[in-house]
C-alpha positions in Angstrom: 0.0 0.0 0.0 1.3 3.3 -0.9 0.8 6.3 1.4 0.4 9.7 -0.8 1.8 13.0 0.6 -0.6 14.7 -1.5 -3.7 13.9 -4.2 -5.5 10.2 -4.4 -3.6 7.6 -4.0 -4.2 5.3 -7.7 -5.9 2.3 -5.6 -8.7 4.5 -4.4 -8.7 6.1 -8.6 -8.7 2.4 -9.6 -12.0 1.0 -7.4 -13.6 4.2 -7.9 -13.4 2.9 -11.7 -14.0 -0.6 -11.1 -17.1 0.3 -9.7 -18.3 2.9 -11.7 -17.9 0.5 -14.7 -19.8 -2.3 -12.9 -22.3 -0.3 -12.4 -22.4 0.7 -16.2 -22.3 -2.8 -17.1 -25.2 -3.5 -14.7 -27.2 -0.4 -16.8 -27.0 -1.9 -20.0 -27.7 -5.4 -19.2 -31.1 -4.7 -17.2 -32.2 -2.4 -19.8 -31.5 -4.9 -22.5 -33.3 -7.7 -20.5 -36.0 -5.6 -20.7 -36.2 -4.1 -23.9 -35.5 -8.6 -24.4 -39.0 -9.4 -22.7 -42.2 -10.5 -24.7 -44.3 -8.1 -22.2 -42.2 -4.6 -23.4 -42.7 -5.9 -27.2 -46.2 -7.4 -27.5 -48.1 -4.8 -25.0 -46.0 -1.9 -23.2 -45.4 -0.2 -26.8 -49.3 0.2 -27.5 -49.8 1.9 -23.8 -50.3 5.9 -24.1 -47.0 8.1 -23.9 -47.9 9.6 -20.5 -48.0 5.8 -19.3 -44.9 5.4 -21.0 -43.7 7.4 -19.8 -44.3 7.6 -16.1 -43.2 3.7 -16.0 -40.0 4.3 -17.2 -39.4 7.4 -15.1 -40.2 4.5 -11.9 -37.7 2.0 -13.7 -34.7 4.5 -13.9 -35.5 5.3 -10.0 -35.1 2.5 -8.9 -32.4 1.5 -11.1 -30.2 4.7 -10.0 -31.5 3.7 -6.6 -29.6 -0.1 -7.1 -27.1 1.1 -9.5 -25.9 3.9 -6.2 -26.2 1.3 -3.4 -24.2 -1.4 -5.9 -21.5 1.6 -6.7 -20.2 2.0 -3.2 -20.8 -1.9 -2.4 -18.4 -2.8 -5.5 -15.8 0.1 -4.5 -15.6 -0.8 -1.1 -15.2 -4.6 -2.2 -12.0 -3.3 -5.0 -10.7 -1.3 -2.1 -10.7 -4.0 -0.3 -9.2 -6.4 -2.9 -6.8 -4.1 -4.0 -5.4 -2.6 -0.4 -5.1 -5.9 0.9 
């Protein structure tokens, strides 16, 4: 473990990353799984755009909300990994 004088030490730069990027990949896959599902093809399209609209406004909430909780759970695991 290196101690810095001054700045961010790179570990800290590095599971900042690693997280950040899980969470990305995390994004993209439930969207896809989504977009993926017989429901969102056959009957979500033909729903007015204010519905639309409105549902997917509560799917990116609570998305975020996952996606922030699995940020710092994944950085604290690379700190871990990485100071150890």
């Amino acid at each position: 473990m290196r101690i810095a004088l001054h700045g961010v030490p790179s570990e800290i730069i590095l599971s900042v990353v690693g997280g950040s990027l899980s969470v990305i990949v995390y994004l993209i896959w439930v969207h896809y799984s989504v977009y993926k599902t017989k429901y969102y093809n056959d009957e979500f399209k033909y729903f007015a755009v204010e519905k639309r609209l409105i549902i997917y406004i509560g799917f990116l909430l609570a998305n975020l909300c996952v996606a922030f909780l699995l940020f710092w759970l994944l950085t604290l695991i690379f700190a871990a990994l990485i100071f150890v």
